[in-house]
C-alpha positions, -999 to 999 in steps of 0.1 A, spaced: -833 322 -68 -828 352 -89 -793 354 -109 -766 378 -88 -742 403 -112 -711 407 -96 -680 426 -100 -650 414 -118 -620 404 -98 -587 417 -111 -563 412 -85 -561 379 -66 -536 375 -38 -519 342 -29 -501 342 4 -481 313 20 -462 316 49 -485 333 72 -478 306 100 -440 301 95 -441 264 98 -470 252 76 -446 246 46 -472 239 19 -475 276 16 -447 281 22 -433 263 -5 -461 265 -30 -457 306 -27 -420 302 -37 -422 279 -63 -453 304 -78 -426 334 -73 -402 316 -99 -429 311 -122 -426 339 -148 -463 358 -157 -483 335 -175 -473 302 -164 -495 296 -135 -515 318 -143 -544 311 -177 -540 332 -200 -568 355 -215 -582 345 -249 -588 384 -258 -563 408 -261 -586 432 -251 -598 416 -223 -579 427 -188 -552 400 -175 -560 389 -143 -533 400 -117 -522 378 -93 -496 384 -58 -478 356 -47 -467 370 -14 -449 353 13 -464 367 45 -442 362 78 -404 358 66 -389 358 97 -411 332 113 -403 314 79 -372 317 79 -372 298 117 -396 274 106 -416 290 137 -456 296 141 -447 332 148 -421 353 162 -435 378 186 -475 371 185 -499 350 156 -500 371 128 -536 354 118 -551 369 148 -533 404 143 -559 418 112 -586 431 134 -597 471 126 -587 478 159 -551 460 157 -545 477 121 -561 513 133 -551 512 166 -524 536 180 -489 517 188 -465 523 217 -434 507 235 -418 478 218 -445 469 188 -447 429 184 -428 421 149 -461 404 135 -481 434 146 -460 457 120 -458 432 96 -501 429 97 -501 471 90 -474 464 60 -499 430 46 -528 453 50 -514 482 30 -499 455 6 -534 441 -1 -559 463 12 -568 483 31 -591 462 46 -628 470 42 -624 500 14 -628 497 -25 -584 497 -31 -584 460 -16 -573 434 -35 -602 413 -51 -596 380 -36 -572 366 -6 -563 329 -9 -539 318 23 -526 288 22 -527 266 56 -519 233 73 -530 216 102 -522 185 119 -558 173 123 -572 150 100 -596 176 77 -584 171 42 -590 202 19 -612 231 36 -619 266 27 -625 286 61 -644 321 56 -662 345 74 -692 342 56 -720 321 43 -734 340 16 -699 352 -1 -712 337 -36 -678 339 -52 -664 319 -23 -687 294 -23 -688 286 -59 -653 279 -58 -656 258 -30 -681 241 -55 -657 238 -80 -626 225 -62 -648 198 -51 -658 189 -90 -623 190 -101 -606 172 -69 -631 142 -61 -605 120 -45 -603 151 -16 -625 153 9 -631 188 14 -658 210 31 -670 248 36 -663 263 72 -681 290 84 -666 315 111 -693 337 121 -681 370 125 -680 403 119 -662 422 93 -644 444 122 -637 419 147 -626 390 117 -585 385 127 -568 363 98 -552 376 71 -582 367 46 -604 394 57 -582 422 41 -595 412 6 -630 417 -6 -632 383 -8 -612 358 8 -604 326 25 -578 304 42 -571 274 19 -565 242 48 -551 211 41 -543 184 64 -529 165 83 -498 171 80 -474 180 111 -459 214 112 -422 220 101 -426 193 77 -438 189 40 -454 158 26 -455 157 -12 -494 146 -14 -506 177 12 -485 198 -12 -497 187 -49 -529 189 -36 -524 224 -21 -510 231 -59 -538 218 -72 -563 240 -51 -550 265 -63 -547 265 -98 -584 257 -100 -593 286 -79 -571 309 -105 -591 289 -132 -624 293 -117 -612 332 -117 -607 333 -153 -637 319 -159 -656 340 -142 -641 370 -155 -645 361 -191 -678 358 -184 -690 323 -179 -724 317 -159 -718 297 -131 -753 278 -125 -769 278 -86 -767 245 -65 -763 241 -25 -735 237 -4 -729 219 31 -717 245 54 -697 239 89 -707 271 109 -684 270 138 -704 269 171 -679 265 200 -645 253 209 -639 229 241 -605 232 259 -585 199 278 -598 192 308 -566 208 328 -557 208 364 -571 236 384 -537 253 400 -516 243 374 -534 247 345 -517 219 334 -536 191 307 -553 162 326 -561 144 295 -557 135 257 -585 134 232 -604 102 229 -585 76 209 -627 70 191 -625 109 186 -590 111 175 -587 118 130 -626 119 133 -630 154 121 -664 157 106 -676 131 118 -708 134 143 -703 139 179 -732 125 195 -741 130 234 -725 108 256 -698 99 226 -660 93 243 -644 126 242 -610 126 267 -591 97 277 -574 107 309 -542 102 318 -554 81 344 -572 60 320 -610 78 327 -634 83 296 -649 117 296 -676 119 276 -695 147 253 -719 163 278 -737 186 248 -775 187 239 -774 176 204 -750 157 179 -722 188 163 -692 183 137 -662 183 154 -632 198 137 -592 211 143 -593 178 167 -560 181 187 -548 205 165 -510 212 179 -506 249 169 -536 251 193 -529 236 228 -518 271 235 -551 289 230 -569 261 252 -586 243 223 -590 206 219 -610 206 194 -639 229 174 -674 217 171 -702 232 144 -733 229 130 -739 216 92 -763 229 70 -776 235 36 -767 267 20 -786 269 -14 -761 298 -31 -777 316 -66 -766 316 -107 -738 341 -108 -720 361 -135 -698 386 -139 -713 422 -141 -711 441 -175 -689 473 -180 -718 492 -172 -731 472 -143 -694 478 -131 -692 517 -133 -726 517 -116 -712 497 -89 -682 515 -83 -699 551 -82 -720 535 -51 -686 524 -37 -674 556 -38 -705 570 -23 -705 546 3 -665 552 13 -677 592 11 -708 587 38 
């Protein structure tokens, strides 16, 4: 596989808070705010060379500061082009304003001003350790620092998720950046903060701001493969037909098994009744977010995908000249 030249990334954003009650973030992002310049972040050998910028911002302080989800509506599903673009009337949902202030913040989404890189920092209950989730498979600079989180943090079990989308219709607050992805760390229940989720949150991302400076300054980061979890489908609770109320829990043999293979026929409800329902799909899939809390209210039990082998190339960073080059075909681009 041939070596890819890419851009230098000069502006990284970290952002906490997003989901008011996943207090890693939350926590991690203020502590990072007291941190004067420098600190957290490596600094460059050169003089010459350009310091690496890097926004700690905390993204939904009123939900924050009510240790809620959200106030009004999920601000990770408000970052659509439509949401940001579309024309607003009435009484505006808070989160929905606070998505077109994130967006001029760190974007604008999809145009050559966006910051470099969004990292937003997550928690769920389920039982998935460390996971980058992106909308891409082939975003090299993602991928190799999934790669290197999972060299410098062995002990973590970690993997690559894969939302297949487009860049238009992609929703969460990662999408603004050129690059970007959530940073999801579990389980740990919401509202609370459990010292090991958190240091290894902390950890996360100092080696993502490492990996940063290492690429910038220029260090060749060889090719390998990667498993990838591409996200196929999401199955609801089995709910009562006229009162859409839930008929059953997830399977006590499915239950903190995220990742692990869901055959055919596997246990997948326990009723409240005492009935197994089992897994009525075609082929054995990765099941993931298992009884996630923040998700009984958008119907989903649990996530299911499909692993694979992504092989991703050699990259570097691109030279000075390399970079004008690109940037004159940005511009052309944004023009057309």
């Amino acid at each position: 596989m041939q070596m890819v030249c890419l851009p230098r990334l000069s502006r990284v954003a970290v952002c906490g808070g997003t989901h008011g009650n996943e207090l890693s973030g939350v926590y991690l992002v203020r502590e990072l705010l007291k941190v004067k310049k420098g600190v957290m972040e490596k600094e460059e050998e050169q003089e010459e060379e350009e310091p690496l910028s890097v926004l700690k911002v905390l993204s939904n302080p009123r939900a924050m500061q009510q240790c809620r989800r959200y106030v009004d509506t999920d601000l990770n599903r408000c970052f659509t082009h439509a949401t940001l673009n579309g024309l607003t009337s009435g009484t505006v949902p808070y989160e929905m304003i606070r998505s077109r202030e994130l967006n001029a913040m760190l974007g604008p989404k999809g145009r050559s001003g966006a910051v470099d890189l969004v990292c937003d920092l997550h928690n769920t209950t389920a039982n998935m350790g460390l996971c980058l989730i992106a909308y891409s498979d082939c975003d090299w600079i993602c991928l190799h620092i999934f790669r290197h989180l999972q060299r410098k943090m062995p002990d973590i079990p970690m993997r690559y998720i894969h939302f297949e989308v487009s860049n238009k219709e992609s929703y969460s607050l990662d999408s603004v950046g050129k690059h970007g992805f959530a940073m999801e760390i579990g389980p740990q229940p919401h509202g609370v903060v459990r010292s090991n989720v958190y240091t290894a949150m902390k950890a996360g991302v100092q080696h993502m701001l490492d990996w940063v400076c290492f690429f910038n300054s220029g260090t060749l980061f060889e090719g390998e493969s990667v498993d990838v979890f591409t996200m196929i489908k999401h199955i609801d609770y089995p709910r009562d037909s006229e009162t859409r109320n839930i008929t059953a829990a997830v399977h006590p043999h499915l239950q903190d098994r995220d990742f692990c293979p869901l055959h055919p026929e596997d246990p997948l409800f326990q009723t409240f009744s005492g009935e197994t329902l089992r897994y009525k799909g075609n082929e054995p899939l990765y099941p993931f977010f298992i009884n996630e809390c923040a998700y009984y209210e958008k119907g989903i039990a649990l996530s299911l995908a499909r692993k694979r082998r992504v092989v991703i190339p050699t990259i570097r960073v691109q030279t000075e000249q390399e970079q004008a080059a690109h940037v004159q075909e940005l511009a052309s681009e944004e023009e057309e």
